[in-house]
N, C-alpha and C positions, 0 to 999 in steps of 0.2 A: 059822371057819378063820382063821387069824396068816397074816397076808403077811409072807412073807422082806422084810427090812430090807436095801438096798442100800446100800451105804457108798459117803458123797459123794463121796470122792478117790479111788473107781473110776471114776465115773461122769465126774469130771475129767479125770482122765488117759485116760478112754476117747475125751472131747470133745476133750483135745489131740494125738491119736494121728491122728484126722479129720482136724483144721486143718494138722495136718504133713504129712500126705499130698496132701491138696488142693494145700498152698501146694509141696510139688516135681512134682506133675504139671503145675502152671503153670510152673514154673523150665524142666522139660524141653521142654514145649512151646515156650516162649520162644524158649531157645538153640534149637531146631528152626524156626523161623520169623526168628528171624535168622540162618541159617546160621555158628552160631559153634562147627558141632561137625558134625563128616561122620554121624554121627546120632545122634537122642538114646538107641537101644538100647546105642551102643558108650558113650556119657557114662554113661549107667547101671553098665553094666560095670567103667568106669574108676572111680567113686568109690566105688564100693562094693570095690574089689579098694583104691584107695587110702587110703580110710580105715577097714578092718577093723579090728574092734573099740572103735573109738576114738565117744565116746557126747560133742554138741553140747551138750547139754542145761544152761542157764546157765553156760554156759564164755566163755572170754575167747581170741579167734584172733587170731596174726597172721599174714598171709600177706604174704610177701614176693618180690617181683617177682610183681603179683596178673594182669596185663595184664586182659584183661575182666571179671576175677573172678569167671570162674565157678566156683571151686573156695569163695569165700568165699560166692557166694551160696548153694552149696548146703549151705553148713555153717550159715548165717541159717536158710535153711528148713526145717534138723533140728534147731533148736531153740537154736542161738547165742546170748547173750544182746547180744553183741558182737563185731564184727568189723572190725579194722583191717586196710587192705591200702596194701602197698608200690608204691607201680611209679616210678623215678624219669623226670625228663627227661634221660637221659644218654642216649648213640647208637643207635641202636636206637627210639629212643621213637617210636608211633605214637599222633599224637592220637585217630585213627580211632578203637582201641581204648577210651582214656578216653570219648569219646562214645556206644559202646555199654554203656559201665560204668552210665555214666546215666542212661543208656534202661532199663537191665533193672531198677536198683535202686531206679527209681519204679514202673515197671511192677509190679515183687513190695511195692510200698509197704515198704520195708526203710529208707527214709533214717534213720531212726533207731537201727537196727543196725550197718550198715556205715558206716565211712569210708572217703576216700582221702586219702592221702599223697603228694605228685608229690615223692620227694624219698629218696637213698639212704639204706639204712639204717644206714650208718656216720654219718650227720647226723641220724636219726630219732629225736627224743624221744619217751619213751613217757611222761612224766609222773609220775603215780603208778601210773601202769596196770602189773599183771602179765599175763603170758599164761597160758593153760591147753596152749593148745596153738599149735605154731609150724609154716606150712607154706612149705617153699621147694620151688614146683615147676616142674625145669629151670631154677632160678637161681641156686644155692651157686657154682657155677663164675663166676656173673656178680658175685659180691659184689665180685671183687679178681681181672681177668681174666689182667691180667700178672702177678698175684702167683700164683695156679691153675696157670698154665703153667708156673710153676718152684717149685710147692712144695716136690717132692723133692730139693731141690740147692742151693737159695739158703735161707740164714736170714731174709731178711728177708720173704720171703715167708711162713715159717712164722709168723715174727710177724706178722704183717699178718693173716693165719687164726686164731691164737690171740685176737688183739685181739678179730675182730669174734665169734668162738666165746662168746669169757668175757662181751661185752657181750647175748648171746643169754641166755646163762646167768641172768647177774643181772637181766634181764626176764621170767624166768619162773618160775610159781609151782609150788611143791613138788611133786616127781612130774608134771609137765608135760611132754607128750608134743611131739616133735621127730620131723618127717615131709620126708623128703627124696625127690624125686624124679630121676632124674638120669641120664644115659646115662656109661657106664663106659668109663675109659681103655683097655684091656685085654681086646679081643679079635681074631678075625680077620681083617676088615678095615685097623685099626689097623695090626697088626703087619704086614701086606703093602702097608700105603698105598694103598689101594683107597677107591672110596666105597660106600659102602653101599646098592643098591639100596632097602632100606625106610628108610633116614632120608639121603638124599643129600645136606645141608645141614650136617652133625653135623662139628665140626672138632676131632680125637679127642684131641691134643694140648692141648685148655684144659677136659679133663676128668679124671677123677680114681676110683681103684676107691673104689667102698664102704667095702672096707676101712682104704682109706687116712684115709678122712672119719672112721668113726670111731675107730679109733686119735685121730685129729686132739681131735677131740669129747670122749673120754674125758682125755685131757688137758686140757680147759677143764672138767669134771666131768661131762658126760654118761654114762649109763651103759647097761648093757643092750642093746646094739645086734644089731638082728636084719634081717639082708638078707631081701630077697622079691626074685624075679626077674620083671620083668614079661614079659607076653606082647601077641599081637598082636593086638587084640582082636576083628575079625569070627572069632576063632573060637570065641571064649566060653571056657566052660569045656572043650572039649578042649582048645584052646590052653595054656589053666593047666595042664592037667595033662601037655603032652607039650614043653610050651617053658619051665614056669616053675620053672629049676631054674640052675645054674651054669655049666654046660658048655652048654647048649643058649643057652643066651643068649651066650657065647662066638660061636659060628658066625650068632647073628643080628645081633648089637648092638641086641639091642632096651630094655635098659636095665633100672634097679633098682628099688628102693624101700627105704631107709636110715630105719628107727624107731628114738630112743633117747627116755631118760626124762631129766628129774633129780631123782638123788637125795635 
């Protein structure tokens, strides 16, 4: 009797399918035991709804405004070959945050993956480095905040977005995918001046529709822009299916998801 011959580079990819799994049930455990996430079911939910479709695997990120990074660690331990992340020392900075950075990206033995950058990304050299994929999440509005608040009205703010657009551009490699996360100018709360019960902190005025981003985007060359509307997530997938849409997300303010390419 012939034994079936198994082919090495299944048995490879079977062994690194393992190692990717094992190394995000430690990640979620992590953020669960440092409470850096109200649970790790709803982090689950979130990345997986955030980075749909989108494949780690020897790619080049950069995540911009990273605060604990957990969005880069979890892109390390689906197979990242590199990861840079943003988070400057401007107002808002929380060293706390950087000291949990630390904590998690020894604990997942990633130093060699991930960096950090304390420094905006209007001053961020990338060196020779291109990116694959580029994540601002909840920080576009922060690149240029007085410039954000009057994009529709003043030129100089449009140029100050285009600047830092085209320098996005030209740091990233062909067909590189561009992931924006971000809560929308443009709903009911907003328009009544109210605050919002589910994000009571959100100041709707130093934010901007989707659509206006990428119009913006597509003018520095991005292309292909495809909205998601997010939802809230202890409800999972019914939530997705009876909030994640444009008018319903109207009456929640619970905000988007902005994916484009380049060309």
């Amino acid at each position: 009797m012939v034994s079936k011959r198994v082919e090495p580079r299944i048995i490879d990819e079977s062994k690194k399918t393992i190692v990717k799994n094992e190394l995000l049930d430690k990640f979620f455990d992590l953020v669960s035991q440092e409470g850096l996430y109200s649970k790790k079911e709803h982090l689950r939910f979130h990345v997986e709804y955030l980075f749909k479709n989108t494949i780690f695997d020897n790619k080049i990120m950069l995540d911009i405004g990273s605060g604990t990074g957990l969005f880069s660690f979890y892109a390390a331990c689906n197979g990242a070959k590199k990861v840079i992340c943003i988070e400057p020392k401007t107002e808002g900075y929380n060293p706390g945050s950087i000291k949990k950075f630390m904590k998690l990206r020894s604990a997942l033995q990633l130093l060699d993956i991930i960096e950090l950058e304390e420094t905006t990304f209007q001053n961020f050299n990338s060196g020779h480095k291109k990116f694959d994929i580029l994540l601002l999440h909840g920080s576009i509005n922060h690149l240029d905040e007085n410039a954000c608040i009057n994009l529709q009205n003043d030129f100089h703010a449009i140029e100050s977005y285009k600047k830092i657009f085209e320098k996005l551009y030209n740091i990233s490699n062909k067909e590189a995918k561009l992931i924006i996360l971000d809560a929308s100018r443009s709903n009911f709360f907003a328009k009544l001046h109210l605050t919002n019960p589910l994000s009571p902190n959100i100041e709707w005025h130093k934010h901007q529709t989707p659509e206006y981003w990428a119009k913006l985007l597509q003018e520095s060359g991005f292309c292909n822009p495809e909205i998601r509307w997010t939802t809230i997530p202890p409800l999972y997938s019914i939530g997705r299916i009876l909030f994640s849409n444009k008018i319903a997300n109207y009456f929640t303010g619970w905000g988007f998801c902005l994916i484009m390419h380049k060309g």
